[in-house]
C-alpha positions in Angstrom: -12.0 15.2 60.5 -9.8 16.7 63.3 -7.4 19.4 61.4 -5.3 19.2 64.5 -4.6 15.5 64.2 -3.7 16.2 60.6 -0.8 19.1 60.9 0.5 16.7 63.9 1.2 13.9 61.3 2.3 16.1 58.7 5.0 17.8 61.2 5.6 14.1 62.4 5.8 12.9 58.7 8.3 15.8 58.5 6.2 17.9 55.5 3.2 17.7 53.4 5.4 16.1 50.5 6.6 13.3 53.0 3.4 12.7 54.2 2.2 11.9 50.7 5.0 9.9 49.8 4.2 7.2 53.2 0.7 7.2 51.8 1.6 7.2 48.1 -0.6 10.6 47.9 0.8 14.0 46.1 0.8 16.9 48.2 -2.6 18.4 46.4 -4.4 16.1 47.6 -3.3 16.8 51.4 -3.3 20.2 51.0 -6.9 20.0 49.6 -7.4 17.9 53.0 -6.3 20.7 55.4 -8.0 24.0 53.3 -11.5 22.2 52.6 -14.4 20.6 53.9 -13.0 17.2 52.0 -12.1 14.6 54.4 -9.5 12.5 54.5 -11.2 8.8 52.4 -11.3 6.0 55.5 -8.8 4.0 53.5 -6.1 6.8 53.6 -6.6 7.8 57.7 -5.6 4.0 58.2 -2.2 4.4 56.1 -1.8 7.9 58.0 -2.2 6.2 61.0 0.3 3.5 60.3 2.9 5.9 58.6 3.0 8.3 61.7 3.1 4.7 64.2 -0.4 5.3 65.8 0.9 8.5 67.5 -2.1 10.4 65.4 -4.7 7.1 66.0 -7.6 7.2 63.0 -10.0 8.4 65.7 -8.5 11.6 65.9 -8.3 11.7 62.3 -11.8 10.9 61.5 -13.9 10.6 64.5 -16.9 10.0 62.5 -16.0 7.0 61.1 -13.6 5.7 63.6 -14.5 5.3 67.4 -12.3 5.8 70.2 -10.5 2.4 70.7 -11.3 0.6 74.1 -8.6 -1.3 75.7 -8.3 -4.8 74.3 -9.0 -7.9 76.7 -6.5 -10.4 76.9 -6.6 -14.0 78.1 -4.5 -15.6 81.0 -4.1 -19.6 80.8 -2.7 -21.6 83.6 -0.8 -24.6 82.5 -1.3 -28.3 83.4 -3.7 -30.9 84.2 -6.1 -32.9 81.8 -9.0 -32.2 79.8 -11.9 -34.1 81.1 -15.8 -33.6 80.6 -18.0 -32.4 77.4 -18.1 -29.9 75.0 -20.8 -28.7 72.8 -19.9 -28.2 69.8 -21.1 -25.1 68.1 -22.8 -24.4 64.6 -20.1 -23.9 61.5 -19.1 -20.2 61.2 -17.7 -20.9 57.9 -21.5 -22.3 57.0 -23.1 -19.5 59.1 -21.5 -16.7 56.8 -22.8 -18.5 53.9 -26.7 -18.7 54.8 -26.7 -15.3 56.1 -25.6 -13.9 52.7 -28.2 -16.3 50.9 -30.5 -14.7 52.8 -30.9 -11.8 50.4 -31.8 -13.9 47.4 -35.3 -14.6 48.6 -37.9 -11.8 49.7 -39.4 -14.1 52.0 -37.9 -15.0 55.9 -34.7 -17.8 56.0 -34.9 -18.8 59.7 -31.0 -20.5 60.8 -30.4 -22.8 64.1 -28.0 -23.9 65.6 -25.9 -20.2 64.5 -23.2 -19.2 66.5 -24.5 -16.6 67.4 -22.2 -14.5 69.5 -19.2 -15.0 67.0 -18.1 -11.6 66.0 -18.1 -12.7 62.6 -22.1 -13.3 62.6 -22.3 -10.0 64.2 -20.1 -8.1 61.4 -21.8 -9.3 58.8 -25.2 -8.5 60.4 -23.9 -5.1 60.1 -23.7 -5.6 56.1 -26.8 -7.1 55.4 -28.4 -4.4 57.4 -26.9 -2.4 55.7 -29.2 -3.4 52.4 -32.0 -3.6 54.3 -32.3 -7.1 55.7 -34.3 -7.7 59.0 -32.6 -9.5 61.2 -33.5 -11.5 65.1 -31.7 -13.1 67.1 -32.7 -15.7 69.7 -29.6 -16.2 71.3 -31.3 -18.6 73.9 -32.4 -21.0 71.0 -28.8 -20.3 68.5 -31.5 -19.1 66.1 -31.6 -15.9 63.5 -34.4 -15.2 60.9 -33.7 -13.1 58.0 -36.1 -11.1 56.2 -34.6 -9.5 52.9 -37.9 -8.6 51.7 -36.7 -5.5 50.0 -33.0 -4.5 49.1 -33.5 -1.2 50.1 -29.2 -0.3 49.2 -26.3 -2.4 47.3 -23.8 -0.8 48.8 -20.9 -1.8 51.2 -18.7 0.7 52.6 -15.0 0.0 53.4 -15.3 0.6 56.8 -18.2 -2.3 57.2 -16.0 -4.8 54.9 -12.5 -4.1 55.9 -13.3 -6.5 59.4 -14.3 -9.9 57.5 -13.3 -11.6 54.0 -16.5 -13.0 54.2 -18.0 -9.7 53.5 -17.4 -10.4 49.6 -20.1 -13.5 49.5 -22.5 -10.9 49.7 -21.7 -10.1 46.0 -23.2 -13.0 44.4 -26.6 -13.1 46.1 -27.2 -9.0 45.5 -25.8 -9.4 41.2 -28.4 -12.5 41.4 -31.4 -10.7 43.0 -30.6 -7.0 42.6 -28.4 -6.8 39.5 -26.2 -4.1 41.0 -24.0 -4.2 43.9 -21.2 -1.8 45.3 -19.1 -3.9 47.3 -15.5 -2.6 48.7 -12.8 -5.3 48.4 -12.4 -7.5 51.7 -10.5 -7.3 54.8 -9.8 -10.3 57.4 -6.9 -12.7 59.1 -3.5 -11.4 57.0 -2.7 -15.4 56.7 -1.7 -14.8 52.9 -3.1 -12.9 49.2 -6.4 -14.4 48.6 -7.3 -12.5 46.1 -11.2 -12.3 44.7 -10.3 -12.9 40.9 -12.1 -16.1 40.7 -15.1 -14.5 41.9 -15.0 -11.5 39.3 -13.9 -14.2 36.5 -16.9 -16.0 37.6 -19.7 -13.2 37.6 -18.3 -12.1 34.2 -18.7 -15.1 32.9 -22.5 -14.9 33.6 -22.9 -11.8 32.1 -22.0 -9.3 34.8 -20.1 -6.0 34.1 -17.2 -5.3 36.8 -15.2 -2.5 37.2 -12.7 -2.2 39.9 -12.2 1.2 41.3 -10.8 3.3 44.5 -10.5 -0.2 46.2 -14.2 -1.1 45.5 -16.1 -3.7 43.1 -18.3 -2.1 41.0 -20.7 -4.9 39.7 -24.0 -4.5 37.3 -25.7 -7.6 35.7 -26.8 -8.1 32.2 -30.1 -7.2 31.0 -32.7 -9.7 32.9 -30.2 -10.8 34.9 -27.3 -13.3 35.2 -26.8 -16.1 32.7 -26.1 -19.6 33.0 -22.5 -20.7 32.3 -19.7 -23.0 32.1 -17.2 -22.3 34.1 -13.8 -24.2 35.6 -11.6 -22.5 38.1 -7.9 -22.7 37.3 -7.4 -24.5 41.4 -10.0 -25.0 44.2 -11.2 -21.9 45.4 -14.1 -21.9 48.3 -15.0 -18.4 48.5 -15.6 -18.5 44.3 -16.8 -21.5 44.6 -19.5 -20.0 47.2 -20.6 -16.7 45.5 -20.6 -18.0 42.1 -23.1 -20.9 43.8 -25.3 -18.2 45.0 -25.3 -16.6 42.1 -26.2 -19.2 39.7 -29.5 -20.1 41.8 -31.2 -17.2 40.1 -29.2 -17.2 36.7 -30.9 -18.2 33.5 -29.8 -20.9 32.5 -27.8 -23.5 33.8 -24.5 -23.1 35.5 -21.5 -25.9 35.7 -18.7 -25.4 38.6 -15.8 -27.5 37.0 -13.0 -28.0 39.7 -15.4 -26.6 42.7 -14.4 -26.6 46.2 -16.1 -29.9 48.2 -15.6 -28.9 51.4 -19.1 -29.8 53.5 -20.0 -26.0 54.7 -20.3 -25.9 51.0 -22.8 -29.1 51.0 -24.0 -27.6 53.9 -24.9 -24.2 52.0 -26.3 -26.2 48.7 -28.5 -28.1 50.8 -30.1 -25.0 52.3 -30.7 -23.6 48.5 -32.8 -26.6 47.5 -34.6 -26.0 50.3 -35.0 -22.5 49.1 -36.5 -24.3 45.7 -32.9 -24.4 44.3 -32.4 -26.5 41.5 -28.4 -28.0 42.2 -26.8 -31.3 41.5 -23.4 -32.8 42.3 -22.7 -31.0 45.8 -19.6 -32.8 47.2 -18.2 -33.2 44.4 -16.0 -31.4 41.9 -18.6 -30.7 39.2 -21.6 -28.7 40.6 -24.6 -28.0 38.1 -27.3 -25.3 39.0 -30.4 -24.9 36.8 -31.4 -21.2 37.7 -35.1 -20.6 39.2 -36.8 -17.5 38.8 -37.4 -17.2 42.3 -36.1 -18.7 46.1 -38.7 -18.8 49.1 -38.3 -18.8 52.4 -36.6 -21.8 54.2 -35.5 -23.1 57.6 -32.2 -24.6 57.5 -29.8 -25.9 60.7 -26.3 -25.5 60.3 -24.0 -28.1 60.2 -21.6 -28.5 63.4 -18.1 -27.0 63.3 -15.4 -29.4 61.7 -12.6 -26.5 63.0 -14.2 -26.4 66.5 -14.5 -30.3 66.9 -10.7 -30.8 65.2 -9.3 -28.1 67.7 -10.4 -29.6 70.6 -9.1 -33.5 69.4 -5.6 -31.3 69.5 -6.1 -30.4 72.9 -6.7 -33.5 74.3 -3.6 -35.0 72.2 -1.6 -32.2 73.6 -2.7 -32.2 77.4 -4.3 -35.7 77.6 -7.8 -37.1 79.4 -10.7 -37.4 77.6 -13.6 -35.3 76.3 -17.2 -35.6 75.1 -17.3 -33.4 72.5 -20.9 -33.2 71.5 -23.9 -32.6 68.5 -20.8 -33.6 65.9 -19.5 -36.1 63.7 -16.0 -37.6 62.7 -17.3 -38.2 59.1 -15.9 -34.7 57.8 -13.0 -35.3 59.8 -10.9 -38.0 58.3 -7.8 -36.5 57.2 -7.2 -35.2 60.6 -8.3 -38.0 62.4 -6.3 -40.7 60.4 -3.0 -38.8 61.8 -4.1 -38.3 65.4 -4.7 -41.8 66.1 -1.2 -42.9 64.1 -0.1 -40.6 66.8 -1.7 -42.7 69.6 -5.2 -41.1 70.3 -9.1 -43.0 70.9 -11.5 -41.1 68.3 -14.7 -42.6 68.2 -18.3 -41.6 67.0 -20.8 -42.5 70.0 -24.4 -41.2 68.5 -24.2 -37.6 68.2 -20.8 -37.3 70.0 -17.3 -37.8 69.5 -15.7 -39.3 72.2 -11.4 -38.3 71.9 -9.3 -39.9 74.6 -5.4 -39.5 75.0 -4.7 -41.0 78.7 -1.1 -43.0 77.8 2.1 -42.1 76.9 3.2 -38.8 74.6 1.8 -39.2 71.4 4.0 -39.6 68.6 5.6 -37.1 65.7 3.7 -37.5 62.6 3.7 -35.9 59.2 0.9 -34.0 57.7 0.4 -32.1 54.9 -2.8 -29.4 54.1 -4.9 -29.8 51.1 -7.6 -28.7 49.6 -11.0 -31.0 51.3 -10.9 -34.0 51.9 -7.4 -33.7 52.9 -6.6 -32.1 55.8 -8.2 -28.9 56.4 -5.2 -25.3 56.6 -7.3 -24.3 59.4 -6.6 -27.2 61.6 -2.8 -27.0 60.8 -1.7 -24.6 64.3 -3.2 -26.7 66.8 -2.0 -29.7 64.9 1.4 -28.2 65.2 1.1 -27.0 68.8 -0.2 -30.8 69.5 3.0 -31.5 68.0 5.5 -29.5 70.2 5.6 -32.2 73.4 5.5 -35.1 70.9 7.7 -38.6 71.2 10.3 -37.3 68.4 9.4 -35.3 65.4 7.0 -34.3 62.8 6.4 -32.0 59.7 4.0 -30.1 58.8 3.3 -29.3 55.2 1.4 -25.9 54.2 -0.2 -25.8 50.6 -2.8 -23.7 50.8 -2.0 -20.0 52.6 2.1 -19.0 52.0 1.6 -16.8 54.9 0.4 -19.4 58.1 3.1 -19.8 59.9 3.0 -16.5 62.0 2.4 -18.8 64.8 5.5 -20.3 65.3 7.8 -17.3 66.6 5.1 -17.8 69.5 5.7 -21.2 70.1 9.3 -20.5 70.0 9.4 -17.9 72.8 7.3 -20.8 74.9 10.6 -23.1 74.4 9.2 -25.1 71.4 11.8 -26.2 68.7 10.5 -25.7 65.1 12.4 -25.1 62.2 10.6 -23.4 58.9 11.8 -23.8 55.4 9.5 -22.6 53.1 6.8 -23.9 53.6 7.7 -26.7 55.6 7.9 -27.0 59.7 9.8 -29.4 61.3 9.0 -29.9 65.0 10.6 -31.3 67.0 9.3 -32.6 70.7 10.5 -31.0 73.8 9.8 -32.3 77.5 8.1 -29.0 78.5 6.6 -25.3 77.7 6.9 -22.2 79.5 4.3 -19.8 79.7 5.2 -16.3 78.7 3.2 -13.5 77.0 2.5 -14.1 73.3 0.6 -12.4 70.3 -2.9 -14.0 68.1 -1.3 -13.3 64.7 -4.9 -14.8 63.1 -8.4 -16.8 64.3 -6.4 -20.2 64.1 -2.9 -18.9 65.2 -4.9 -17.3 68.5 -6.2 -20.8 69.7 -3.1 -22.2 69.0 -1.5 -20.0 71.5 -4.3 -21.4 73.9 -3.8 -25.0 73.6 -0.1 -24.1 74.1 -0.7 -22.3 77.3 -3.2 -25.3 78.7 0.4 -27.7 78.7 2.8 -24.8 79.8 4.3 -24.4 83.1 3.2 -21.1 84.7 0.8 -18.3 82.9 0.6 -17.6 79.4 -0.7 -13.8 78.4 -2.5 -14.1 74.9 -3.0 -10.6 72.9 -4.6 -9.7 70.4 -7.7 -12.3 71.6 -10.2 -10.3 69.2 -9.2 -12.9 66.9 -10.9 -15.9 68.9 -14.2 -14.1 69.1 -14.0 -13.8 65.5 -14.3 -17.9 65.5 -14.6 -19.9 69.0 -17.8 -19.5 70.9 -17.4 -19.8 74.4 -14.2 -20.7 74.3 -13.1 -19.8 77.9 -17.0 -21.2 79.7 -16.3 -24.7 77.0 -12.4 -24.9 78.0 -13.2 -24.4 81.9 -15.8 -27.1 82.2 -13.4 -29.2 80.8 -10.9 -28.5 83.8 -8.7 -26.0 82.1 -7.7 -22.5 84.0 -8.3 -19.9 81.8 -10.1 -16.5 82.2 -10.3 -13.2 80.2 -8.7 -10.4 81.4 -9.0 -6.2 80.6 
């Protein structure tokens, strides 16, 4: 810790006292901070560095923990022209995360294809499962990765490996399953809404497991010879419990029933690898799931099922800017409440083998109404470029959030790029213009940020896009993908 960096915040802070009052700290604690070795806990230097407005950046505060922040790329799009050509459509990152946390519930290697494997997602959490001691290769030539958990040599995730990824929590599960301890700090990720992790903890406590919450980490230990069957129905439709209480149950004694589970197909996807880990599971799909528990998983290979996000966010683009696209190694069958609307609206979907071929070389398409729902319906991470699809439409259409309270960061954006939207509560009303105008904008999330490209692929003139961190976490190849398709768009430092 720099003691430098932390008398400039106190004097900006204007005293010790005030300090600890923007931090919701007494002034013992800080003045322990400045007179000992004790340094300042990770969680803390971030709130310092927030409080003080980044003039004292967490680096200087705790250069061990935090590196020195590089200058952030950012993405310039050139509007107009069509989108024309093919696509390959990667592996799910919301299935990818999944596998690589069931990796630690078998000792023996879990080989995944067709990973994403340059998402910054699949890298973070590579750092956590290193973390306990998982070996881990990457073929990025092949979109392969083999796990080896052969020994959980640590169940402990630190804050600062967590904070980047809600994902981070599925680890949880697996390591109370195999390991019967785990130290796991609550998540971090988009800030699209709450999502809290009480499901989860309900869950795992149902089966046995003792959880204590405390300085912002969960403190899990399972019963005596592990986990135990149970019946258990979640109060609404939650994915991520629905996920790491899946996991769990594999290994449980006993047999396990998920009443009201999520049915969303990354969570197929993830069942299907189990069993062919020797999981015993029945009902995936559907909103009862029963797991008999096994004593022990092998080793499996598994391929991942293509990205419904990926595939649905490019059918927006070619609603918004017309032509027609290839989009490849994908299917429309997980697609249906998005696809239903688009061609209402006046676009060709059709399944051709292993492609999906999406055409939109007519008039404007037309407003239409959605609404976001739990799977099948229509998936809240499709709902931005839906809406951005939706700015230079015939009339009018509303869109209706039900999952996230907090996903429509987007639409200042749009707005500043001459779109007219109207939010009440968690409604949006947009209405069609005749044109957008690039200007400079910011990625408020993963979804929000390739909203803010399909928007600047239509508008006239450039379109800066902060903030782009965000689309690694989610789009692989995005730029290489969007250019063969005819599209001006680069990455710039």
């Amino acid at each position: 810790m720099s003691i430098q960096a932390l008398e400039k915040a106190i004097e900006i802070a204007g005293g010790q006292s005030a300090l600890g009052r923007l931090i919701d700290r007494d002034q013992k604690a800080i003045w322990a901070w400045i007179n000992t070795t004790q340094k300042v806990p990770a969680e803390d230097v971030i709130k310092i560095e927030e409080a003080v407005d980044g003039k004292v950046t967490r680096h200087e505060l705790r250069p061990d923990v935090y590196p020195k922040v590089k200058p952030m790329d950012k993405m310039r799009v050139t509007g107009g022209g069509k989108l024309n050509g093919s696509i390959k459509i990667s592996g799910a990152k919301n299935a990818a995360l999944k596998h690589m946390c069931a990796s630690l519930l078998t000792d023996e290697p879990f080989i995944l294809q067709n990973m994403p494997t340059t998402l910054r997602d699949v890298n973070f959490l590579t750092q956590v499962l290193e973390q306990f001691g998982v070996d881990i290769k990457k073929d990025a030539d092949k979109n392969e990765m083999t796990f080896h958990a052969k020994e959980i040599t640590s169940d402990f995730a630190s804050y600062e490996l967590v904070r980047k990824m809600r994902a981070s929590i599925l680890v949880l599960g697996p390591l109370l399953a195999r390991h019967h301890t785990a130290e796991i700090s609550l998540p971090g990720g988009c800030a699209i809404g709450g999502r809290p992790i009480d499901l989860h903890l309900k869950g795992l406590e149902a089966m046995g497991a003792k959880i204590k919450l405390e300085e912002g980490y969960v403190k899990a230990t399972a019963p005596k010879g592990g986990l135990k069957g149970a019946d258990i129905t979640f109060p609404f439709v939650s994915v991520g419990a629905t996920d790491n209480l899946l996991m769990a149950a594999t290994l449980a004694d006993g047999v396990t029933i998920l009443r009201n589970a999520a049915r969303e197909p990354e969570i197929v996807d993830q069942g299907e690898a189990l069993i062919k880990m020797g999981a015993k599971i029945e009902g995936l799909g559907t909103s009862e799931i029963r797991i008999t528990g096994v004593k022990k998983l092998n080793g499996a290979t598994h391929s991942v099922v293509p990205d419904r996000i990926e595939t649905g966010t490019y059918m927006c683009a070619v609603g918004l800017c017309g032509g027609e696209l290839r989009l490849q190694n994908t299917r429309t069958n997980f697609l249906s409440a998005l696809i239903s609307p688009l061609r209402e609206a006046g676009m060709s979907i059709e399944q051709e083998g292993d492609d999906i071929v999406v055409r939109r070389n007519g008039a404007k398409i037309k407003g239409v109404d959605i609404m976001t729902e739990a799977y099948p319906g229509l998936a809240t991470d499709l709902q931005a470029q839906f809406m951005t699809m939706l700015t230079l439409c015939d009339g009018a259409g509303m869109i209706s959030e039900t999952i996230f309270e907090n996903r429509f960061m987007h639409v200042p954006e749009l707005c500043r790029m001459g779109a007219n939207i109207t939010v009440k509560g968690n409604s949006a009303i947009i209405r069609g213009v005749d044109k957008l105008k690039g200007a400079e904008v910011m990625a408020t999330d993963l979804r929000a940020s390739v909203a803010m490209v399909l928007a600047g692929l239509v508008a006239e003139g450039e379109t800066i896009i902060n903030r782009i961190y965000h689309l690694d976490r989610g789009y692989e190849n995005i730029v290489e993908k969007l250019t063969n398709a005819g599209a001006k768009i680069e990455r710039i430092s």
